[in-house]
Every structure is written in structure tokens, then in C-alpha cells.
C-alpha positions in Angstrom: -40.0 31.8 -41.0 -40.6 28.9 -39.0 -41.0 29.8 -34.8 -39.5 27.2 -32.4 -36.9 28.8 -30.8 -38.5 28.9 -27.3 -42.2 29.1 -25.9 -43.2 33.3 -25.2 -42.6 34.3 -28.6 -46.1 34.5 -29.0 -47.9 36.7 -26.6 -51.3 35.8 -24.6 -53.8 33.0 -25.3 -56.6 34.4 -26.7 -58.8 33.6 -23.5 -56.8 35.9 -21.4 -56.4 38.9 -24.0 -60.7 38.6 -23.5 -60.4 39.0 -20.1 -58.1 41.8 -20.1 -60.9 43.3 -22.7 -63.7 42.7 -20.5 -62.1 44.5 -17.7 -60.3 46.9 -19.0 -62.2 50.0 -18.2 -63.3 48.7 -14.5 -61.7 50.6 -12.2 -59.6 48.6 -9.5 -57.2 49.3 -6.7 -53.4 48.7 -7.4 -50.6 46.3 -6.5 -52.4 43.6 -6.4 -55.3 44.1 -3.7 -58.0 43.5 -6.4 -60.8 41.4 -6.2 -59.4 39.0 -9.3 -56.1 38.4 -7.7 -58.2 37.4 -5.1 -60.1 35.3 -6.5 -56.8 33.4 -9.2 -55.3 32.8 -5.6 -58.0 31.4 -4.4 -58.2 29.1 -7.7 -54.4 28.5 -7.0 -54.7 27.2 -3.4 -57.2 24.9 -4.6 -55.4 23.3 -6.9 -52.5 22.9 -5.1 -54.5 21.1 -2.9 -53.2 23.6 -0.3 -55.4 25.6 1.3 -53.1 27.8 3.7 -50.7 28.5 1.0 -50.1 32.6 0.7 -49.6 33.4 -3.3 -48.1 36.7 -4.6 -47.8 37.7 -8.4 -44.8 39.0 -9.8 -44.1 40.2 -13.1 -41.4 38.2 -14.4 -39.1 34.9 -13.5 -35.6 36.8 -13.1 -37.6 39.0 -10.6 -39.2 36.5 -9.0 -35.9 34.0 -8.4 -33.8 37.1 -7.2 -36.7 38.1 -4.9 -37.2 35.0 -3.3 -33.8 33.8 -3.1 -33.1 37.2 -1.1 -35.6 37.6 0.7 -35.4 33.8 2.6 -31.9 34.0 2.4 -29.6 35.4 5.4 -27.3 38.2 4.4 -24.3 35.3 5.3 -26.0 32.5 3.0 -26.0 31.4 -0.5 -28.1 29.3 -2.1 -27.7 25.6 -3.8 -28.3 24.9 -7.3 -26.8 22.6 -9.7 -24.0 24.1 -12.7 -26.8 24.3 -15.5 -29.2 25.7 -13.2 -31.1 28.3 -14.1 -29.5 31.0 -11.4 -26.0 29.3 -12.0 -26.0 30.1 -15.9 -28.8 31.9 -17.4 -29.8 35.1 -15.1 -26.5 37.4 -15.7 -25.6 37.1 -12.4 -28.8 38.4 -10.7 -28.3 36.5 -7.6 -25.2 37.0 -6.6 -26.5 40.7 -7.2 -28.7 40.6 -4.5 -25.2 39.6 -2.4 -25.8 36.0 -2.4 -23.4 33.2 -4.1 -25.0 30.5 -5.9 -23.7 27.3 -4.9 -23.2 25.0 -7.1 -23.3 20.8 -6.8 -23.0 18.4 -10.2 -25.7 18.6 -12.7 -26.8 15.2 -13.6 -28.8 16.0 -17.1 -29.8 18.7 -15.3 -31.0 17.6 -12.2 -29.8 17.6 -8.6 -29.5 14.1 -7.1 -30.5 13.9 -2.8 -27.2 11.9 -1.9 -24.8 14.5 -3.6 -26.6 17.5 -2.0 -26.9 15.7 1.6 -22.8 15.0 1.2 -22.0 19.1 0.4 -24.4 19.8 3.6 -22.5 17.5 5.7 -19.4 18.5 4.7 -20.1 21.9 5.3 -21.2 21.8 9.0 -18.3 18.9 9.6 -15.9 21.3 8.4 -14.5 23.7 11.4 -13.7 26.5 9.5 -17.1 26.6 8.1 -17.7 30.3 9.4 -15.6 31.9 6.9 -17.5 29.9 4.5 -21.0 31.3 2.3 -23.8 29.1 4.3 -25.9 27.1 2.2 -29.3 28.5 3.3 -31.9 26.9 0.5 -32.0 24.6 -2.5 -32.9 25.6 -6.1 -34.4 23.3 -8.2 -36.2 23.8 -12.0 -38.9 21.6 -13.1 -38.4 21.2 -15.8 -35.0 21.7 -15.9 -32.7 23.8 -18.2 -32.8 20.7 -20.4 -36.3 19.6 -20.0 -35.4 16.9 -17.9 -37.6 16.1 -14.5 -37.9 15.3 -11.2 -39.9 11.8 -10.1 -42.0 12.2 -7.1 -39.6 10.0 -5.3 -36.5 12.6 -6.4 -38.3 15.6 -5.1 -39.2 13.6 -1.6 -35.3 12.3 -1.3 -34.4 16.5 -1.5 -37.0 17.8 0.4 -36.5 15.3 3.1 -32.5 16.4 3.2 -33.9 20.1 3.3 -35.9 19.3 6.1 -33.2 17.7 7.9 -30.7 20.1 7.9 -33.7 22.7 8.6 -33.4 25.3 5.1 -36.1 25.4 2.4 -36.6 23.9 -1.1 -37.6 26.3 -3.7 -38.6 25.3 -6.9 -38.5 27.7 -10.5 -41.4 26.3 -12.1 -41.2 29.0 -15.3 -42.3 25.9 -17.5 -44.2 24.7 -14.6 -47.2 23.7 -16.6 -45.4 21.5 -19.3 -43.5 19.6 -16.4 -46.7 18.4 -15.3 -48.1 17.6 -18.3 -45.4 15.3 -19.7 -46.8 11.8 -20.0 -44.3 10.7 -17.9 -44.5 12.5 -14.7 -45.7 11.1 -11.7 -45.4 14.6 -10.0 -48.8 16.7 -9.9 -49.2 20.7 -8.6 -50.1 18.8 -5.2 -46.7 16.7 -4.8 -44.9 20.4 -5.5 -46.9 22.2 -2.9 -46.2 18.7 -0.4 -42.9 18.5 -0.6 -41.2 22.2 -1.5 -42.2 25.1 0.8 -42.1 27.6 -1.9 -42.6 27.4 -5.9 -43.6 29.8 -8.5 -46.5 28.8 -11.3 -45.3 30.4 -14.4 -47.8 32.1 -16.7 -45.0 33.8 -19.1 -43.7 31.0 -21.1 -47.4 29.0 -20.3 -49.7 31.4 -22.2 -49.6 34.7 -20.1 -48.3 37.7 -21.5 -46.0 38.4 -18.1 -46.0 36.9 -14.4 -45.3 34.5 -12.4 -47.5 33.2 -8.9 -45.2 32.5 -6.3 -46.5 29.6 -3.7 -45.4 29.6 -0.2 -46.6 26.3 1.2 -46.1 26.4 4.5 -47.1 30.2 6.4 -43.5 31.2 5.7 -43.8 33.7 3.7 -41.2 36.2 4.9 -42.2 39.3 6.8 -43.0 42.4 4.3 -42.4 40.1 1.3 -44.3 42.7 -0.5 -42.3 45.0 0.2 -39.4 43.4 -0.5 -41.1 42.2 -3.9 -41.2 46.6 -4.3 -37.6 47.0 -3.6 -36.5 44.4 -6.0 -38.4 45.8 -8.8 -41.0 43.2 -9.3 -43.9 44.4 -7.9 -47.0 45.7 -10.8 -48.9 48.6 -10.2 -51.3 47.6 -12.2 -51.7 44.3 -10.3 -55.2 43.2 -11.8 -53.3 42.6 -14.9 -51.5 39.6 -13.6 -54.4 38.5 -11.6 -56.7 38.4 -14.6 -54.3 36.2 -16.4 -54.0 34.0 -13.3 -57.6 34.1 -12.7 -58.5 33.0 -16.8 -55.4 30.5 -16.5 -56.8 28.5 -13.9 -60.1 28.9 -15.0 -61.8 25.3 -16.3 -58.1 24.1 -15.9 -56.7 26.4 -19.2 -53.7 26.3 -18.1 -53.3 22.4 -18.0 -54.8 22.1 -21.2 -52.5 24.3 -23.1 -49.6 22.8 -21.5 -50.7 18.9 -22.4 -51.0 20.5 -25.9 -47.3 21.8 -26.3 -46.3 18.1 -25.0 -48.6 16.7 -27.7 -46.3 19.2 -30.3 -43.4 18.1 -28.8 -44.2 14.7 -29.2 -45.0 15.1 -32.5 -42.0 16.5 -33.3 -40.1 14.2 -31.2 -41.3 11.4 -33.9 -40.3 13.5 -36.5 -37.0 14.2 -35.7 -36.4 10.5 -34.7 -37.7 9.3 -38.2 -35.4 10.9 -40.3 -32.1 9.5 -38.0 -31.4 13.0 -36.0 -29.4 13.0 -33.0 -30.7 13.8 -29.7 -28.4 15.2 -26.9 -30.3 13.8 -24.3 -33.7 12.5 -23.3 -36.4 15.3 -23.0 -39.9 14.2 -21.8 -41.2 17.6 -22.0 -41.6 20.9 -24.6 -37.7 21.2 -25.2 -36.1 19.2 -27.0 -32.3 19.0 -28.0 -30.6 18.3 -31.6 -27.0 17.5 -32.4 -26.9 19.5 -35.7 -23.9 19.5 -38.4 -22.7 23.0 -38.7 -23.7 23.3 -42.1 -26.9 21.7 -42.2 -27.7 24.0 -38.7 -26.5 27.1 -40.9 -29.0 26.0 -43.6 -31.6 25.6 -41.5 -31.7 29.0 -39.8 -32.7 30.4 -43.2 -35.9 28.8 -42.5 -36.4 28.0 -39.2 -35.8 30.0 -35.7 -34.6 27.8 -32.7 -32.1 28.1 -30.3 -28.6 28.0 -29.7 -27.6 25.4 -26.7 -24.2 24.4 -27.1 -21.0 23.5 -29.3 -20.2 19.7 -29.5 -17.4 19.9 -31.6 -15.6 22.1 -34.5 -18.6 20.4 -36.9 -21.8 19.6 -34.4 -24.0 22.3 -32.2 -26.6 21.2 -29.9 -29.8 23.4 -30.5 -33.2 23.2 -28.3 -36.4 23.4 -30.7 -39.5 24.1 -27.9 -43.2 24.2 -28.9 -45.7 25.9 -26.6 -49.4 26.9 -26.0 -49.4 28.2 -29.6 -47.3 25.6 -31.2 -49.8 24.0 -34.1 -49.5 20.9 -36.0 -49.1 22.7 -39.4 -46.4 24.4 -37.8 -44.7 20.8 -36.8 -45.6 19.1 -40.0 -44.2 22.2 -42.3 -40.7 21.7 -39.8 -40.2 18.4 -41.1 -41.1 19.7 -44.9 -38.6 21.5 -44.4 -36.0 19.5 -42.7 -36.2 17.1 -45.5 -35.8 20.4 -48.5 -32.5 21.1 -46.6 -31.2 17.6 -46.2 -31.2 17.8 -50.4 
């Protein structure tokens, strides 16, 4: 059975499972205070080209979101995202958990555009009855999005400069982080993220890690006890050394750019494959998802031999599905995809 249904169903690159090795029978103090942690947040500040940036690792991206969403949030605000955003669709509800309503502004393949989310802001304060209203106190944005879509530079600096003005912070998920910036056609670098959003989380579990995430704060505004908070939520690892060795290895000799330039290669390649023999795509994907409009039948064929994932219905007859390569996608893997595609076209 052919993989591509999304990019952590493998678990660590081989560099990192060393590492772990290595160090596995040192004996280190917990929750992160280590001397690796240290040193991968160190490695992270550098190439963010930020050196006052405070980092924490948490163990997953659900966790992370919830955490930071509630702990910069007011117990009175919600937070902004667009319809398909991640918090708005895909976290069961975890936000508004925490007692904070996603807000939620069009979705334009995905992404949030500056004018619409600078009208919703004005509106809001314009509006007189706005105190029996959720407060919008922070933006959410993915790169890449839920459909692999991203930001320009320009896009980012248009949202961050209507943050700024009406004085609430831009987070950005960054879960597929490393594929965003990887995409030959980006202009936006791990430098433009850390200028422009004042927090952002690096994403090691779907970017060759087996678990956590690094969450950025930019700008000394990390809240007060965020570890703490990070406890309460659930999202803090006792065994903290084992996100900061992954962290440490990832940004290491620039691994985790590397493995991310090689999904997009994947992708690419099977980008050209799919567009070779006349498939329909649902939209425009420069990164490691990509989105097919598949007859029912043929779809139903294909899962015989091939795992991907379910996106959405088009019709009684057509279903968009998202085939993603990763870190450990090869090109025997791609090339035996379109061996395959062409078996069940027959």
C-alpha cells in the first residue's frame, strides 16, 4: 500500500532517532531546562534572525494553538481566523474549549486578505453595542494553509500592519512551517515570520520530528508564567530533552530545510504527474499538499492501492482528496503512484 495520505505517517528522520540514541542514557533535568533545549533555542533565534526571541517546546500542534490562543487572549476575547482555518475546522472545538470563540472572516483559498480583516475590526469598535460582543483580541494565520496555499511577504506585512494598528497580535500555526518556506515560490523566509508576526510556532511533527512543536515569541511578550500555563493546558513534556534534541538535530547544518525542499521536490514531481495524465486540480498548491478532483469510482479504486486523504465532496460523482509527500516521501514512491494511476484508469 501506497502512503500519501499526509506527512507524520512516518516517524523520525533517521538523524534525530541518532540523537535520541546517543543521549539516551545521559541523565538530564526535566521540563525542558536541559542543556540541548538550550542550545536548539539558541540555533532557533539565530535563524530567525531574532536574537531576543524567547522559544518554548511543546509537544504537539492542538496543544500548542489552544495554549497560545488562551494564554494571550483576555477571558472577554476571541480570536480571528478565516472559515477553513485550522482552529475554525480541524481542532474539535479546542479553542472555544479554552472559553474563547473563534472568529471567523472569508477564506480566500485559504487565506485571510488585510482589507477584509481591517473592515471586521473597524466595524467592531464603530459599533456601540460592541460590549456585549466577543472582542477580537489576535489574528490566526496558517502558513501554509489548510490547502497549501501561502502568504507573500507583502500579504503577511498588509496583516501585521492592521494588527499593529488596532494594537492585538498576529500568530501564525506554522505545523508545515518548513514546506511553506521551501516552496519555490515563496518570497517569505523564517526571518520575514519572526519580522512581521509576534508569535509563531516551528513545527517539527509533520517536518521530520517524532512530536513537538517550538513556539517563537518575537517580541519579549511572552505572557507571564507561560510555562505554567503550557502545564495546565497539558502540553508541557516531562521529559523535555526529548523535544529539544529533535529541535537541536533539526536545525543542525540546516536539516530541517533540507528535508522540507525535498518533500516540495516530491510534490513537484507529482504535481507533473498528475497534470500529465489530464487530472483535475481543486486549486493551486505551491507546497507538499496537493488537491485532486477524483470520480467516485475511480477514487474507490484507488484506495485499494493507495492511502490519501479525504478533503471534500464536489458533487454526487466527484470528491476532492489531498495527496501530501513529506521528509520521507521518495521518488520510487511517486513514480510507483503514477504506475498505478495509469493500472486503474484501465
Amino acid at each position: 500500500m501506497l502512503s500519501f495520505e499526509s506527512d507524520y505517517t512516518e516517524g523520525a528522520h533517521p538523524k534525530i532517532l541518532e540523537k535520541l540514541c546517543e543521549t539516551n542514557m545521559e541523565k538530564l533535568p526535566g521540563y525542558g531546562s536541559d542543556p540541548y533545549c538550550e542550545s536548539a533555542k539558541n540555533k532557533i533565534r539565530k535563524a530567525c534572525g531574532c536574537p531576543e526571541a524567547e522559544v518554548m517546546f511543546l509537544v504537539g500542534g492542538t496543544q500548542t494553538n489552544a495554549t497560545v490562543i488562551d494564554a494571550m487572549l483576555e477571558k472577554y476575547e476571541g480570536v480571528l481566523a478565516v472559515q477553513t482555518g485550522h482552529v475554525s475546522v480541524h481542532e474539535a472545538g479546542a479553542i472555544e474549549y479554552t472559553g474563547h470563540k473563534v472568529l471567523e472572516l472569508p477564506s480566500h483559498d485559504g487565506k485571510m486578505d488585510a482589507e477584509e480583516l481591517e473592515e471586521y475590526l473597524q466595524k467592531f469598535w464603530q459599533d456601540e453595542t460592541h460590549e456585549h460582543m466577543v472582542f477580537p483580541g489576535m489574528v490566526y494565520l496558517s502558513h501554509p494553509t489548510e490547502y497549501g496555499t501561502l502568504y507573500s511577504r507583502e500579504e503577511l506585512k498588509a496583516i501585521s500592519v492592521v494588527c499593529q494598528q488596532f494594537h492585538i497580535p498576529l500568530y501564525l500555526d506554522g505545523a508545515r512551517l518548513g514546506y511553506g518556506l521551501m516552496s519555490q515560490e515563496t518570497d517569505v523566509t523564517l526571518q520575514v515570520v519572526a519580522k512581521y508576526c509576534d508569535v509563531f510556532y516551528i513545527g517539527g511533527t509533520k517536518v521530520g520530528a517524532l512530536c513537538g512543536e517550538a513556539v517563537v515569541f518575537t517580541k519579549k511578550n511572552m505572557p507571564k508564567y507561560f510555562m505554567t500555563m503550557v502545564k495546565q493546558h497539558g502540553a508541557l513534556l516531562a521529559k523535555g530533552r526529548l523535544l529539544g534534541i529533535q529541535f537541536d538535530a533539526l536545525f543542525t547544518d540546516e536539516l530541517y530545510f533540507k528535508i522540507s525542499k525535498h518533500a516540495i521536490l516530491m510534490a513537484q514531481l507529482l504535481k507533473e504527474g498528475f497534470q500529465e495524465r489530464g487530472y483535475e486540480f481543486y486549486l493551486e498548491s505551491p507546497t507538499n499538499q496537493q488537491f485532486i478532483v477524483l470520480e467516485n469510482e475511480e477514487m474507490e479504486r484507488l484506495k485499494e492501492k493507495v492511502s490519501f486523504g479525504f478533503w471534500e465532496k464536489v458533487d454526487d460523482k466527484h470528491t476532492v482528496v489531498r495527496f501530501a509527500t513529506s521528509w520521507a516521501t521518495q521518488k520510487e514512491d511517486v513514480d510507483r503512484l503514477m504506475e498505478v494511476l495509469e493500472e486503474n484508469k484501465k
